[in-house]
C-alpha positions as CSV (number, residue, x, y, z in Angstrom):
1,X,8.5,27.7,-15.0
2,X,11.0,24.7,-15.1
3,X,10.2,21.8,-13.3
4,X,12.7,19.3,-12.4
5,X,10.2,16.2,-12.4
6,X,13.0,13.9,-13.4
7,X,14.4,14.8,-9.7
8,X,10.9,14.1,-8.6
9,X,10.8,10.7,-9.9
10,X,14.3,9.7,-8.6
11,X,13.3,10.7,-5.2
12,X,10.2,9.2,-5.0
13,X,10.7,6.0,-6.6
14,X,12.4,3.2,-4.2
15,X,12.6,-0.8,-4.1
16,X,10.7,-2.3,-1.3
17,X,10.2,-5.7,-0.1
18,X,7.1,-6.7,1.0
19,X,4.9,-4.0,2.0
20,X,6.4,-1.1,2.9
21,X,4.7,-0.8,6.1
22,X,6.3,-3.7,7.1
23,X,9.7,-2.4,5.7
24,X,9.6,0.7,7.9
25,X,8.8,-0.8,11.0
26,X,11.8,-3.2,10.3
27,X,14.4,-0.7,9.1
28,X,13.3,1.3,12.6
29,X,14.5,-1.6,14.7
30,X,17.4,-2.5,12.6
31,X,18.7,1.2,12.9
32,X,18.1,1.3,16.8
33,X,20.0,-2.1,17.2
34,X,22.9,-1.2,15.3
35,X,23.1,2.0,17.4
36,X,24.0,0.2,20.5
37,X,24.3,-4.0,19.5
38,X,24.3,-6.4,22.6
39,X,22.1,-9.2,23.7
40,X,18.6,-8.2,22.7
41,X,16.2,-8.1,26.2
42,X,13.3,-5.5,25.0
43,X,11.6,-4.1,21.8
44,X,9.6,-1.0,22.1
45,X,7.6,0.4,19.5
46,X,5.0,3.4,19.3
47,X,3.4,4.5,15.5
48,X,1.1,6.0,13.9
49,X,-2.5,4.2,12.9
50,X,-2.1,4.1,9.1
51,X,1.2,2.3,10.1
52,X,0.3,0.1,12.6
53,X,-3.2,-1.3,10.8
54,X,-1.3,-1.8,7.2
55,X,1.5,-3.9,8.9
56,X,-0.1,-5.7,11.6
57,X,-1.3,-8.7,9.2
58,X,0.7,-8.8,6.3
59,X,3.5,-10.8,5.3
60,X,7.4,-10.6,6.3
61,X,9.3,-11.0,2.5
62,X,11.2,-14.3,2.1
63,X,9.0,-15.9,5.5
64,X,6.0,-17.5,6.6
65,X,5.7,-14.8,9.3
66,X,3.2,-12.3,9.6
67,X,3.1,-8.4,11.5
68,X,4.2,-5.5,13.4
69,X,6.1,-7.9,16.2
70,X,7.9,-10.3,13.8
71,X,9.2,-7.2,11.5
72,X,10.5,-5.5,14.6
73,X,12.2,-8.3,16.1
74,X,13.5,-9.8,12.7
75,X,14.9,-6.1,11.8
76,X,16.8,-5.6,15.2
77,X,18.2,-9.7,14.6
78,X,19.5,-9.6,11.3
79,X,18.1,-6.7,9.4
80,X,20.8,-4.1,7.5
81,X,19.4,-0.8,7.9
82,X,21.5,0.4,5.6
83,X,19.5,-1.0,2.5
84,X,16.5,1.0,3.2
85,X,13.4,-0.9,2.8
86,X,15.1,-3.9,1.6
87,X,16.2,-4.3,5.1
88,X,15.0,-7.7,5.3
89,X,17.0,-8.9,2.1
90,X,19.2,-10.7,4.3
91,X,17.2,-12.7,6.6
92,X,17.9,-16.5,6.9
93,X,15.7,-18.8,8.5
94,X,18.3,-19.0,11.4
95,X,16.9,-15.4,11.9
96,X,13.0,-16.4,12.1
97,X,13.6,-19.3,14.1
98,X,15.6,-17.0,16.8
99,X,12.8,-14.3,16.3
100,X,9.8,-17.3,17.2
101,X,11.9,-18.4,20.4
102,X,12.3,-14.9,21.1
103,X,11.8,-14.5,25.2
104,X,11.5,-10.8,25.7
105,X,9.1,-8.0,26.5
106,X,7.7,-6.7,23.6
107,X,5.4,-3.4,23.6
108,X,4.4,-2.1,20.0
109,X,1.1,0.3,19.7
110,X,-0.1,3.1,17.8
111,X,0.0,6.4,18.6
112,X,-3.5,7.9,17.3
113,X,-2.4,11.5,17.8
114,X,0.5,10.8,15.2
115,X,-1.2,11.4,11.6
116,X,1.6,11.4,9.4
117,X,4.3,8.8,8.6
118,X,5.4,8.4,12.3
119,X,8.0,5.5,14.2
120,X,9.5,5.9,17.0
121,X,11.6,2.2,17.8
122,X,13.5,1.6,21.6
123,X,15.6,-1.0,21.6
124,X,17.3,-1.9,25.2
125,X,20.3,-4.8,25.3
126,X,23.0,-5.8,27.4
127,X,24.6,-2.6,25.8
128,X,22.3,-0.3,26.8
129,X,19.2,1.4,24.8
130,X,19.4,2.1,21.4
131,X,16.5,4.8,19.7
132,X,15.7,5.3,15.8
133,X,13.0,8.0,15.2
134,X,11.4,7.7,11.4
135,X,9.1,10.8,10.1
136,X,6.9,11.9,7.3
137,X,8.2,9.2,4.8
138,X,8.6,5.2,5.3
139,X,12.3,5.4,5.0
140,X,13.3,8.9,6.3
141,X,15.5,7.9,9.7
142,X,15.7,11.5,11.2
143,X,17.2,10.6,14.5
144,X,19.5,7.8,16.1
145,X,20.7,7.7,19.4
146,X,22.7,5.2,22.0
147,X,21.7,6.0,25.5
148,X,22.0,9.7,26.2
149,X,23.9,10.1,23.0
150,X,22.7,11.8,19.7
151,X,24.3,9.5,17.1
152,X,22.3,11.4,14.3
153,X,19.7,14.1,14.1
154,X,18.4,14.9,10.7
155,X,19.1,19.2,10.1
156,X,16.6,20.3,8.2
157,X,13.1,20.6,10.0
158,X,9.7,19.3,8.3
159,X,8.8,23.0,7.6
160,X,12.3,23.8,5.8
161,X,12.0,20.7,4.0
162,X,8.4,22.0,2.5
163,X,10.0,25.4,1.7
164,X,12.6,23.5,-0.8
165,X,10.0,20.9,-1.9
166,X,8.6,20.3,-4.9
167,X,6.1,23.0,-6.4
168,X,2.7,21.3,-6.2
169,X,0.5,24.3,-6.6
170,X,2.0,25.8,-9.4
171,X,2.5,22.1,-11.6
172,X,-0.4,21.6,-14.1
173,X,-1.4,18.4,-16.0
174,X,-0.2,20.2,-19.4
175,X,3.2,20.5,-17.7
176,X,3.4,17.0,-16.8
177,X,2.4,16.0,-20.4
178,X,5.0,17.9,-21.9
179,X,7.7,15.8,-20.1
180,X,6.5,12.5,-20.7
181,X,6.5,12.9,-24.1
182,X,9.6,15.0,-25.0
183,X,12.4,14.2,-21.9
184,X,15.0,12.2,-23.2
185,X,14.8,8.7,-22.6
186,X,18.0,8.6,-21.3
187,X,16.3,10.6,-17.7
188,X,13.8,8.0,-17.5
189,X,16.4,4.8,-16.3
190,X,14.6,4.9,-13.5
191,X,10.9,4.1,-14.9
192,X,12.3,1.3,-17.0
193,X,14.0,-0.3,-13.8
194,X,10.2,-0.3,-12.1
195,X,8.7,-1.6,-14.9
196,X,11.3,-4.7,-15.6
197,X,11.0,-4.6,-11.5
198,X,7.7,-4.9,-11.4
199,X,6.9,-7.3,-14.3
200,X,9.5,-9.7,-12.6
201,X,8.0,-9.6,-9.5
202,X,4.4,-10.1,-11.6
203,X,6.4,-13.3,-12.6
204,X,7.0,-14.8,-9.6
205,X,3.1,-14.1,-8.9
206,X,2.4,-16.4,-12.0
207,X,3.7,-19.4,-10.9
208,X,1.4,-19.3,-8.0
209,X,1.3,-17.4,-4.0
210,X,-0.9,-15.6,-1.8
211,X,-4.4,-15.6,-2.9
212,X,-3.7,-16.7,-6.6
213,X,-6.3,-13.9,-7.6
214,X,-4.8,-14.2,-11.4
215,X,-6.0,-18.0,-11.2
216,X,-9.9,-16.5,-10.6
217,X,-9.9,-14.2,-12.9
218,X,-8.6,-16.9,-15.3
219,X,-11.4,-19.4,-14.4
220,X,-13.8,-17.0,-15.4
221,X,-12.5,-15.8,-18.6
222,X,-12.5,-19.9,-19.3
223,X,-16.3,-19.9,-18.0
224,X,-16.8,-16.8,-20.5
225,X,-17.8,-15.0,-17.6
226,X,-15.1,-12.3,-19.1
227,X,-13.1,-11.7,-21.8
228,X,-9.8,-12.6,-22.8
229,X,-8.9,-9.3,-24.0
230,X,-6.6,-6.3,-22.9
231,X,-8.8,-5.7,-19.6
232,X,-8.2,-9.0,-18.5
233,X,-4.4,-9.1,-19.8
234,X,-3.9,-5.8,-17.7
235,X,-5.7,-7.4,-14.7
236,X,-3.7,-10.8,-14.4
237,X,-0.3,-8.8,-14.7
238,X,-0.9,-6.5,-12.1
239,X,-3.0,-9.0,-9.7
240,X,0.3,-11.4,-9.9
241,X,2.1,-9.1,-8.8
242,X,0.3,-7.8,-5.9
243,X,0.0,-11.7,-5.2
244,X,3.7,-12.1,-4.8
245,X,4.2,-8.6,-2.9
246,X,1.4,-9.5,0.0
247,X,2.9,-12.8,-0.1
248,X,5.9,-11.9,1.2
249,X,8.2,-13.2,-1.5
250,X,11.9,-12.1,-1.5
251,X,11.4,-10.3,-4.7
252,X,11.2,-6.1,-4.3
253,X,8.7,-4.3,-6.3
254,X,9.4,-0.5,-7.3
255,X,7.5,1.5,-4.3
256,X,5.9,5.2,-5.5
257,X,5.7,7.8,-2.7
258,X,6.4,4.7,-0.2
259,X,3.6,2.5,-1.4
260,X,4.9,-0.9,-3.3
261,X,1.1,-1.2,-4.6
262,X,1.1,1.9,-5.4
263,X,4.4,1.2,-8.1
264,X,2.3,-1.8,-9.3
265,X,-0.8,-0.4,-9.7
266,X,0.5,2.9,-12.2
267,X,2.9,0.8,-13.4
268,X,1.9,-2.6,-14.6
269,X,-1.9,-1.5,-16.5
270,X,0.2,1.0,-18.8
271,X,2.6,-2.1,-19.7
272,X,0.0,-4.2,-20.5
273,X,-1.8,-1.8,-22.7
274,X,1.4,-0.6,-24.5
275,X,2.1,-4.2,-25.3
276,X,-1.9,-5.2,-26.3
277,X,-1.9,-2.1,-28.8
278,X,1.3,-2.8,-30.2
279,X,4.0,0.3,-28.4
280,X,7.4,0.5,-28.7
281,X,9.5,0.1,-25.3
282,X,10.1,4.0,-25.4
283,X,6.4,4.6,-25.9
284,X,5.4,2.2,-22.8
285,X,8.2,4.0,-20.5
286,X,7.3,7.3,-21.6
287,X,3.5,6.3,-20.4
288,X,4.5,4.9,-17.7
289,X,6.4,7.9,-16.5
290,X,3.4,10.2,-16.7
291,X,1.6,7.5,-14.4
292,X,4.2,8.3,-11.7
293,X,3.6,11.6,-11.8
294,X,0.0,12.1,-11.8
295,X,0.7,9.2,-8.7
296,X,2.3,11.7,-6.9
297,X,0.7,14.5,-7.5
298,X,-2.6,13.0,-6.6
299,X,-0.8,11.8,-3.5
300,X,0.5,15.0,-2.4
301,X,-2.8,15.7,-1.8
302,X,-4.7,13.0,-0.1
303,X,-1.4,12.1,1.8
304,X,0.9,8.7,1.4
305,X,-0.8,6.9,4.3
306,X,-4.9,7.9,4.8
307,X,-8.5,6.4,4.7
308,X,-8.8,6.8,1.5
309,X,-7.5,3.6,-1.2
310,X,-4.2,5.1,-2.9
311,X,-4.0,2.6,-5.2
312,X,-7.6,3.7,-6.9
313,X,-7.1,7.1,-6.7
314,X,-2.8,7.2,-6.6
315,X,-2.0,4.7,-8.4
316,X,-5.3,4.0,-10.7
317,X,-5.5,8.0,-12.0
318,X,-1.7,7.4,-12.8
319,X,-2.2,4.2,-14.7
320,X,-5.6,6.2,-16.5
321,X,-3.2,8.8,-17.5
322,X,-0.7,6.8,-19.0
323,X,-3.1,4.8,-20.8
324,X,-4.7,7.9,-22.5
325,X,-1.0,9.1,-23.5
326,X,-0.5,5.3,-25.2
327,X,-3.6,6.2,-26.8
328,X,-2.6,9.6,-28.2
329,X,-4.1,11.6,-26.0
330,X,-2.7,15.3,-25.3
331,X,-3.0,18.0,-22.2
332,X,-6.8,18.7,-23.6
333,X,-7.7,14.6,-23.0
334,X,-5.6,14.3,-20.0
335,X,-7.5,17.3,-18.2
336,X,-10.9,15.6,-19.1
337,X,-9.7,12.4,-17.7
338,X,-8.6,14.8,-14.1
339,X,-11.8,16.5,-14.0
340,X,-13.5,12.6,-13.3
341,X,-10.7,12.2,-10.4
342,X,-11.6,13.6,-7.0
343,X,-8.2,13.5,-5.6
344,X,-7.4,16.1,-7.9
345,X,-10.4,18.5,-6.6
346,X,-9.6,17.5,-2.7
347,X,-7.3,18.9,-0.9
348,X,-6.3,17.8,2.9
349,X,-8.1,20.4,5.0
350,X,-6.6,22.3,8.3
351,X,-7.9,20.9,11.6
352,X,-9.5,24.4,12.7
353,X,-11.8,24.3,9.3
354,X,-13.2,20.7,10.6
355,X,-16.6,22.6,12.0
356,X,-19.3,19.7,12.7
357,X,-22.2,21.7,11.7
358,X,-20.9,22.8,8.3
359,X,-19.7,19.4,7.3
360,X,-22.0,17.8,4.7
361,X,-23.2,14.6,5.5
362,X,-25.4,11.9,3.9
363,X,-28.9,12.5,4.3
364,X,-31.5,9.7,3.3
365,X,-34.6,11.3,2.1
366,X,-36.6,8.6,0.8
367,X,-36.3,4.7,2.0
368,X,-33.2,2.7,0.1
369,X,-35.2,-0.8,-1.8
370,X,-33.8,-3.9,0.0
371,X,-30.6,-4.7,-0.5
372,X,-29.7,-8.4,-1.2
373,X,-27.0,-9.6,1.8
374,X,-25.5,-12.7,-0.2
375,X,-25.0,-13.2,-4.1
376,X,-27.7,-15.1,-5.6
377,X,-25.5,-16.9,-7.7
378,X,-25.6,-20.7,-6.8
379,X,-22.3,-23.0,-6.1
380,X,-21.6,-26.4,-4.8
381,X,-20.5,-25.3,-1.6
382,X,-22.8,-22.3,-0.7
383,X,-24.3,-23.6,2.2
384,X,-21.0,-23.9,4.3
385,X,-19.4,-20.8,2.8
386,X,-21.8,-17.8,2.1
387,X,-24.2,-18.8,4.7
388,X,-21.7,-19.1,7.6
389,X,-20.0,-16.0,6.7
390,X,-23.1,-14.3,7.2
391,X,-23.8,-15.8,10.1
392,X,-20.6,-15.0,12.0
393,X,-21.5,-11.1,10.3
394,X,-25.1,-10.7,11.6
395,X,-24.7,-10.8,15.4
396,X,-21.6,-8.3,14.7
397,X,-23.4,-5.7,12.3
398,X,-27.1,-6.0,12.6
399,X,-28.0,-3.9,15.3
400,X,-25.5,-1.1,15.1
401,X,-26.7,2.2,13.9
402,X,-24.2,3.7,11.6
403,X,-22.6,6.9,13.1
404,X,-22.5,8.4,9.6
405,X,-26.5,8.7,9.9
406,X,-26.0,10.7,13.2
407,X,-23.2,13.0,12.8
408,X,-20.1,13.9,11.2
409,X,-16.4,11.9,11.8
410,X,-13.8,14.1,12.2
411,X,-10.9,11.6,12.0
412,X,-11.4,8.2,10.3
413,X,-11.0,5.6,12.8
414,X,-7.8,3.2,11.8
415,X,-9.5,-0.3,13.4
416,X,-13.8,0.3,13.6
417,X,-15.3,-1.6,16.1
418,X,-17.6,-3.7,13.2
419,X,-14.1,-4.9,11.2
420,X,-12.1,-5.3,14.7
421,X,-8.9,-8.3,13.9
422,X,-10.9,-10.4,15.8
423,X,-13.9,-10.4,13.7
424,X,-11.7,-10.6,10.3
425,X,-9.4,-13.2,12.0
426,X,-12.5,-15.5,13.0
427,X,-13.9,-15.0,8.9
428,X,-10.6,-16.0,7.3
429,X,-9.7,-19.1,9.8
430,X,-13.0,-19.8,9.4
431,X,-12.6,-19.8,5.2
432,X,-9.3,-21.2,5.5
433,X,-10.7,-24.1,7.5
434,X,-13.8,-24.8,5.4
435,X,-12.1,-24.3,1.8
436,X,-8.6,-25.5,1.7
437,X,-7.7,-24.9,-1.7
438,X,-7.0,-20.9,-2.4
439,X,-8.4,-21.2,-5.8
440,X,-11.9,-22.0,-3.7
441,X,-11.5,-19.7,-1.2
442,X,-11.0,-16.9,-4.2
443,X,-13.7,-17.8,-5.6
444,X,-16.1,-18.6,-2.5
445,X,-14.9,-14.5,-1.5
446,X,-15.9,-13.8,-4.8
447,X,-19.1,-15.2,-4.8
448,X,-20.4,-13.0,-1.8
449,X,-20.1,-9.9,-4.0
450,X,-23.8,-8.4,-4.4
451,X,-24.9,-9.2,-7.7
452,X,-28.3,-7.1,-9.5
């Protein structure tokens, strides 16, 4: 069977600014503005969970803004919705000076009976009300409307779309293999636009935003504490540029099945081992292409937005693949390296087969030894760092009773009641305040891992 994974790429692969999240929730507004225009007087917005909690604190590319509310109102002031998630390209600071001042009711939420990709945006001006409906994938608009009047409804339903869709269940690994190494090089334009995306973007990182993770990492390969080898080459290219993405610099990264960390995170590793072990450019893009795939195929199963990290088991089992090819491996290796992946041995089950009393859960049979709750490593400013943190942790944490112990969780809760944005808010302002340079407050985060 012929599979047309060079389709597969194209369609998957997309520049995004920012996080993609954020990009969505702005392209939703911009689309419902345009459909009516007039004087903005009220921005309404319902979503689904996985939406709502990765866009409600990260940054708004080329601003110092923040969240759900500032994307939404910046999208329907000056977005263009017809660059996809680039939407925001265009913002001025005009445009987030209006959006601060702005002086009208705003209602965004999260549906929690939505569980895929899900945004429904209401827009009302002077004009009348404007409506832009996105479903199932971060940039997939499949109905406008201006007051009573369809504008645009998409004509293919979600169930014809998954009759046409790409064959997962009949794709192996082999397969997959086959194309990375012998397409032509000429089908892959599009992997060597993400990687001299990426690496760009990775960059910008360098020269020092966000949390400056690269920075720590390179303060302890000058301590010794690791190695200045290709692990830490492969870290400090794809950290920078996961520091300029949640930044919110104006400077797109290539998304993979509508995650921008996701494009990093099988991109950027295989580039920096290709380069470490000496590969040619076709070598490194060939790699690279297999990443994407295995990306997508491991998230056609766990789902573009869930509980579970993508980027270890989307994007890291595409960069692991990759690597192996760069190393010579074949379908035999590659298969080896799947069987270690449990993306690849879980599938997303049907809501009737959720039965509580045949769902395995964690049993303790014996006592756990004592755990230690702060690193025992000692640093200058310990006492007003680790201490505190665990302070403002312990009334929070200390006397609940995990539900896990209890019973089984059907559906993954998007915003748990022990990590509530109140709680994380009063850490971070509390770092923030205490530690002012981010190279400290890195490494003071870093410093609370538990250590044997």
């Amino acid at each position: 069977m012929k599979f047309d994974f060079t389709g597969l790429l194209k369609n998957e692969m997309k520049p995004a600014l920012g996080v993609t999240e954020v990009g969505a929730i702005a392209l939703a507004a911009a689309r419902a503005y345009a459909a009516v225009g007039g004087k903005l007087q009220e921005i309404r917005m319902v979503m689904n969970g996985g939406m709502y909690k990765n866009a409600f604190s990260c940054a708004i590319p080329g601003t110092q803004e923040l969240g759900c509310n500032m994307a939404a109102a910046l999208g329907a002031l000056g977005g263009d919705w017809t660059l996809g998630l680039e939407v925001l390209k265009n913002i001025t600071a005009a445009h987030v000076a209006e959006a601060k001042t702005l002086q009208i009711p705003m209602d965004i939420k999260a549906d929690e009976t939505k569980e895929g990709i899900y945004i429904l945006a209401e827009i009302r001006t002077s004009e009348g009300v404007g409506v832009c409906r996105i479903e199932d994938f971060h940039a997939n608009i499949v109905f406008v409307a201006k007051n009573d009047t369809v504008l645009f409804q998409a004509e293919q339903t979600k169930a014809a779309e998954q009759q046409h869709a790409f064959d997962f269940e009949a794709v192996t690994v082999a397969d997959m293999v086959d194309y990375a190494k012998t397409v032509p090089i000429a089908e892959l334009s599009c992997v060597k636009e993400m990687i001299a995306m990426n690496c760009a973007l990775s960059a910008e990182g360098e020269k020092g935003v966000g949390l400056q993770i690269w920075k720590t990492l390179a303060a302890f390969r000058n301590r010794g504490a690791v190695g200045d080898d290709m692990i830490y080459a492969a870290q400090r290219l794809t950290c920078s540029a996961m520091d300029a993405r949640l930044a919110g610099l104006p400077f797109p990264a290539m998304s993979i099945v509508g995650s921008g960390s996701h494009g990093i995170l099988c991109s950027m590793p295989v580039v920096s081992y290709g380069r470490f072990a000496g590969k040619t450019e076709e070598e490194i893009i060939r790699g690279v292409a297999l990443s994407c795939l295995i990306t997508i195929f491991s998230k056609h199963y766990t789902g573009r937005l869930s509980a579970l990290c993508g980027c270890v088991l989307g994007g890291g089992s595409g960069a692991a693949a990759g690597i192996v090819l760069l190393m010579g491996g074949g379908a035999k290796e590659h298969l080896l390296e799947a069987a270690l992946l449990p993306c690849f041995a879980t599938g997303i089950p049907a809501a009737d087969t959720m039965i509580e009393a045949k769902v395995d859960i964690l049993i303790e049979l014996e006592p756990s030894p004592p755990v230690p709750t702060i690193s025992r490593t000692s640093i200058s400013f310990k006492n007003f760092s680790q201490c505190a943190l665990k302070t403002l942790a312990a009334a929070v944490i200390s006397s609940i009773v995990s539900p896990f112990a209890a019973r089984a969780v059907r559906n993954a809760a998007f915003c748990a009641s022990v990590a509530s944005p109140d709680i994380i808010s009063s850490i971070t302002s509390f770092i923030c305040t205490a530690v002012k340079s981010s190279f400290l407050t890195s490494f003071a985060i870093a410093s609370l891992i538990i250590l044997p």
